[in-house]
LUMTORVO-341396 format. One line per 8 residues: number of its first residue (from 1); for each residue x, y, z negated of C-alpha. Coordinates in steps of 0.02 Angstrom, whole numbers, padded with zeros to 5 digits. Each point is the difference from the previous one (the first is absolute). Layout:
<recs>
NUM	X,Y,Z; ...
</recs>
This chain:
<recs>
1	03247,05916,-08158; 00143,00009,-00148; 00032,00128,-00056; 00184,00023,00077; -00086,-00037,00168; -00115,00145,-00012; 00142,00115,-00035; 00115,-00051,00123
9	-00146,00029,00155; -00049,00167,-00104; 00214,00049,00044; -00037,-00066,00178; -00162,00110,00005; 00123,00125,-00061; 00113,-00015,00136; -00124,00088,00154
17	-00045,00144,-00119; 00195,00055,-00010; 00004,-00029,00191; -00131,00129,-00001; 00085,00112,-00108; 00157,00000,00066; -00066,00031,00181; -00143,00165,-00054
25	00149,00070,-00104; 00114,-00018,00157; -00106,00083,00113; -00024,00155,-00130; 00149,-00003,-00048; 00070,00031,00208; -00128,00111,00020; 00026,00148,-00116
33	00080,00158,00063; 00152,00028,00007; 00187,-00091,00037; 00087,-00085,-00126; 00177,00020,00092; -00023,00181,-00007; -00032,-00011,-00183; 00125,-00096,-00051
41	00120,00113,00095; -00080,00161,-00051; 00137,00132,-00049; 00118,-00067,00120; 00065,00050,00165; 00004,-00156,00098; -00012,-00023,00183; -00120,-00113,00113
49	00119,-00161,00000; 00005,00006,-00192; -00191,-00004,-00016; -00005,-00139,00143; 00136,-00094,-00107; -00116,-00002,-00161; -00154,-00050,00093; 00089,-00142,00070
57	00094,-00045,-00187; -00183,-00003,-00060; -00088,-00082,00126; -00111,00163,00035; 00024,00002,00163; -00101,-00164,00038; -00166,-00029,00044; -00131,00005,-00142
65	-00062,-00165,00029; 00188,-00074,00004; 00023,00125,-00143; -00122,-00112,-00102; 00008,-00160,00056; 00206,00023,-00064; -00075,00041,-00158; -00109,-00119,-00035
73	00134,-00152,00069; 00118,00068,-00146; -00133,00033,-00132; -00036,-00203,00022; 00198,-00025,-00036; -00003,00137,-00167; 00061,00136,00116; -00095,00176,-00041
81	00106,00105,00094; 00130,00128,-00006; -00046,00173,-00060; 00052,00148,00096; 00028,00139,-00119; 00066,-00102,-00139; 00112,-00109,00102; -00038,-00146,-00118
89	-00102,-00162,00031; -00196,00023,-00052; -00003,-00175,-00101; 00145,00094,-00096; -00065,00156,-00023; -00203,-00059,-00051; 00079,-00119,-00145; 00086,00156,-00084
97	-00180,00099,00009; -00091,-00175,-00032; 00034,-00002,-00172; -00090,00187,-00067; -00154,-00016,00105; -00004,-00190,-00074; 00009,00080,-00172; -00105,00132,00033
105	-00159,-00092,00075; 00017,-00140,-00136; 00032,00108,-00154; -00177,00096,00062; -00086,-00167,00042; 00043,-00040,-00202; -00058,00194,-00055; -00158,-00042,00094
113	-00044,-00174,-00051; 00039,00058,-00190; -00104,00140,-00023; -00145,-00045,00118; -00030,-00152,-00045; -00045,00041,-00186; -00068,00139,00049; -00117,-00074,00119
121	-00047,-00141,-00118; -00049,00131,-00135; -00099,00114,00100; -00092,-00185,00040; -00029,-00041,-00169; -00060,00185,-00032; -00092,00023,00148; -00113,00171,00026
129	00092,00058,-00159; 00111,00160,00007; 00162,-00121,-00010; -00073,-00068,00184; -00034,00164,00046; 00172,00067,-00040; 00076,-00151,00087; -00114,00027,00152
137	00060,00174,00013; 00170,-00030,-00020; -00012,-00141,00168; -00089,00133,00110; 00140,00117,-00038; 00149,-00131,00025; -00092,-00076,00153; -00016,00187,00096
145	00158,00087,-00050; 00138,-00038,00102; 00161,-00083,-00077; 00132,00139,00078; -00146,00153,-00073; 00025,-00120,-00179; 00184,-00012,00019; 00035,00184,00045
153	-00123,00042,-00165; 00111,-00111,-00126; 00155,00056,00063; -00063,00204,-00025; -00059,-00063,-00175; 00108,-00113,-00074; 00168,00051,00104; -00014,00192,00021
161	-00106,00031,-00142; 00020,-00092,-00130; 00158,-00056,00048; -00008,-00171,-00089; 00006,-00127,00173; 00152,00020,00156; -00098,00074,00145; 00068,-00131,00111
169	00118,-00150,00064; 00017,-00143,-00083; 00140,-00095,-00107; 00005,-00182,00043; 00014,-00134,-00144; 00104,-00126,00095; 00145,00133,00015; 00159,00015,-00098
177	-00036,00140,-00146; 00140,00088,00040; -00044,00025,00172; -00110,00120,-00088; 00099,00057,-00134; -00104,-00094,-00140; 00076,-00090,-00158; -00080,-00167,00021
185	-00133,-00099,00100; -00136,00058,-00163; 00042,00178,00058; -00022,-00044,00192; -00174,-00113,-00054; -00057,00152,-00087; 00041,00136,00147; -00095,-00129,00139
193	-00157,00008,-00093; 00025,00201,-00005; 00025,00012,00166; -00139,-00105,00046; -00130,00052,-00095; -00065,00143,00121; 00015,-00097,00152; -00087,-00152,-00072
201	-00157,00080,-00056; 00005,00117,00152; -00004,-00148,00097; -00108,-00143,-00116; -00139,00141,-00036; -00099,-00051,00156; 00012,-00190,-00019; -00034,00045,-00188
209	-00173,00067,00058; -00036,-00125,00112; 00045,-00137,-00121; -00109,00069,-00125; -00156,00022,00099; 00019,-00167,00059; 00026,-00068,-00157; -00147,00076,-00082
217	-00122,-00044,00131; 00049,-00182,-00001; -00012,-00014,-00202; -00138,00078,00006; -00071,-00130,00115; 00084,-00143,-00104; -00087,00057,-00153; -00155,-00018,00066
225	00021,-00180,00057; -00110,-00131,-00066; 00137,-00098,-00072; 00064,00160,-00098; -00203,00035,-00078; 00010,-00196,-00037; 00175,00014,-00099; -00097,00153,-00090
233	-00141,-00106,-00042; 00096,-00121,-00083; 00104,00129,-00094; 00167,00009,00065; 00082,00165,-00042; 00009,00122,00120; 00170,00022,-00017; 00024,-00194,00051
241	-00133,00037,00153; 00103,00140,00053; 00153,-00089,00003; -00036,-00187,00030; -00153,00020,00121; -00023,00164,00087; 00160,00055,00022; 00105,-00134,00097
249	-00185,-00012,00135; 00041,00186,00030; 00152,-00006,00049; -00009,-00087,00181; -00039,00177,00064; 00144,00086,-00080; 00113,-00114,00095; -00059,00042,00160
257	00012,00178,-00040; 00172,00004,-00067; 00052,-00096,00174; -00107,00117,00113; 00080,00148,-00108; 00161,-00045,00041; 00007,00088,00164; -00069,00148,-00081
265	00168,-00007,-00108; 00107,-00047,00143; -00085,00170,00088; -00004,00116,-00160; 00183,-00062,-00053; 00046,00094,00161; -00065,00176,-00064; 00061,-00028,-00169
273	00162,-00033,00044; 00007,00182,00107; -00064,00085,-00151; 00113,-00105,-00136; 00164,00011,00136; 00011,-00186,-00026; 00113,-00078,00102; -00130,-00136,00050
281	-00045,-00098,00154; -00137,00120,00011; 00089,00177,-00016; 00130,-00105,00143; -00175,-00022,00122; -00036,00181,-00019; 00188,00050,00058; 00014,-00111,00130
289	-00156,00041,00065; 00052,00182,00001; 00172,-00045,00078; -00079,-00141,00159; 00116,-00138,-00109; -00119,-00111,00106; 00088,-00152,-00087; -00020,00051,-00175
297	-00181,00029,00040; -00027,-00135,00065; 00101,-00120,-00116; -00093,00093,-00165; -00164,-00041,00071; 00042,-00176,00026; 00058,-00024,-00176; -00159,00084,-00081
305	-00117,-00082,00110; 00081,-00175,-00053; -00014,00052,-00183; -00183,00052,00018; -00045,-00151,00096; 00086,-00111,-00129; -00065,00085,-00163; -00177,-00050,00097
313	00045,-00176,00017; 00031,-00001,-00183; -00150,00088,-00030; -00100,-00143,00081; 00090,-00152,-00081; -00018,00095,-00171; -00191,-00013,00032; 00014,-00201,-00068
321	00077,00030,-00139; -00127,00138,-00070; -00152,-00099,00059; -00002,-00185,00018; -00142,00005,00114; 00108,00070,00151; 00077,-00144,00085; 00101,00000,00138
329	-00072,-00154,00120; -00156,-00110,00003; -00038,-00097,-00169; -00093,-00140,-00020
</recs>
């Protein structure tokens, strides 16, 4: 099996799984209290006819399993529905919040891979010595503190009382500067990385942890293999050993995590953006969720699903590329 074959079945694999999705968040979705007509309308004297009128506009006054199968006949076509309270089409209103939750989750993927992977390759190389202590210590307490606890802690220090960081919100790089009232695009460069600072450790401190444990473990493992004691034998620096032999072997499990870890960002991008106020598709879930937009929901979902199920595809064809033993079909 080539490997283009084996990643176009792993999409149609794919395919079921967002079925499922779609359909459990559907259900929970329909079945919170609460009416969405009455929300929408809240405030406003309006009489039976008018909230019969909306039902109907919306399609709320069908059947649920009509309801769906509508749904799911114009997600196949690139239709993700209408939303109620912002009178604006979902596809429409997901790529303006796709773009700072995209930002967000990447810039702490790169916070996480940079620090924990040196870090995890020194405490390795000075295992049971108070460096691999410190770094041990420092995992435990990223791994069990949650990221909106972190996030509400940086903003008190840095924002309130030190007053050197914004507190929140976020100033997006591929706007006009003046849009923003800055001189140039260095000015605008230089207040995105501000502004994203909190967020992006808030958010990469967990995968940081993770990362790192994993990434110690597995050194430590490669450093112990006999072809590393042989390359020791034979006098190869260990600074070549390090980087030539044990370090690329260790790094099949790192991929795996970073993929698995994704829907931990996906879900902890969510919170951060609620404690940040950025305008993300996650701060959008949380709002819609509060206000029955059953089509925002739903279409949000969809769209984070696919970008979780995709970042594992990637994770698996990566996999070759790090270690030539993983194939992807039956070799002679």
């Amino acid at each position: 099996m080539t490997l283009l074959r084996y990643t176009i079945s792993r999409f149609v694999q794919a395919i079921p799984v967002l079925i499922g999705i779609s359909f459990i968040t559907f259900v929970m979705v329909n079945a919170l209290p609460g009416d969405p007509v009455a929300i929408m309308l809240e405030g406003q004297e309006v009489d039976r006819e008018t909230i019969e009128a909306v039902e109907r506009r919306y399609g709320l006054d069908r059947p649920f399993h009509e309801r769906f199968v509508t749904y799911m006949l114009g997600l196949v076509q690139g239709d993700l529905g209408y939303s109620f309270h912002r009178d604006m089409p979902v596809s429409q209103l997901m790529w303006i919040r796709l773009g700072p939750t995209l930002m967000l989750v990447f810039s702490a993927f790169v916070f996480a891979l940079v620090t924990a992977v040196p870090l995890g390759v020194l405490a390795a190389k000075r295992r049971n010595e108070p460096t691999d202590h410190v770094s041990r210590l420092v995992a435990l307490v990223g791994v069990s503190t949650p990221s909106f606890w972190i996030g509400i802690m940086l903003i008190l220090i840095f924002a309130v009382w030190l007053g050197w960081l914004p507190s929140g919100r976020l100033v997006y790089p591929w706007r006009d500067p003046a849009h923003y009232g800055f001189d140039g695009r260095l000015e605008l460069y230089y207040q995105t990385i501000r502004h994203l600072l909190l967020p992006m450790v808030a958010l990469g401190t967990l995968q940081m942890a993770t990362i790192m444990r994993i990434e110690r473990s597995s050194m430590v493992e490669s450093l112990q293999e006999d072809y590393v004691q042989l390359a020791r034998a034979y006098g190869v620096p260990e600074r070549t050993i390090l980087r030539k032999h044990a370090f690329r072997a260790a790094q099949l499990p790192i991929i795996t995590i970073v993929g698995l870890n994704l829907s931990t960002a996906l879900g902890g991008a969510v919170l951060i953006e609620t404690v940040f106020e950025i305008n993300g598709m996650g701060r959008l879930l949380i709002q819609s969720i509060q206000q029955l937009d059953y089509q925002v929901v739903m279409g949000v979902t969809i769209v984070l699903a696919t970008i979780f199920v995709i970042g594992v595809i990637i994770t698996d064809i990566s996999y070759a590329y790090v270690d030539p033993r993983v194939s992807y079909g039956d070799r002679e």
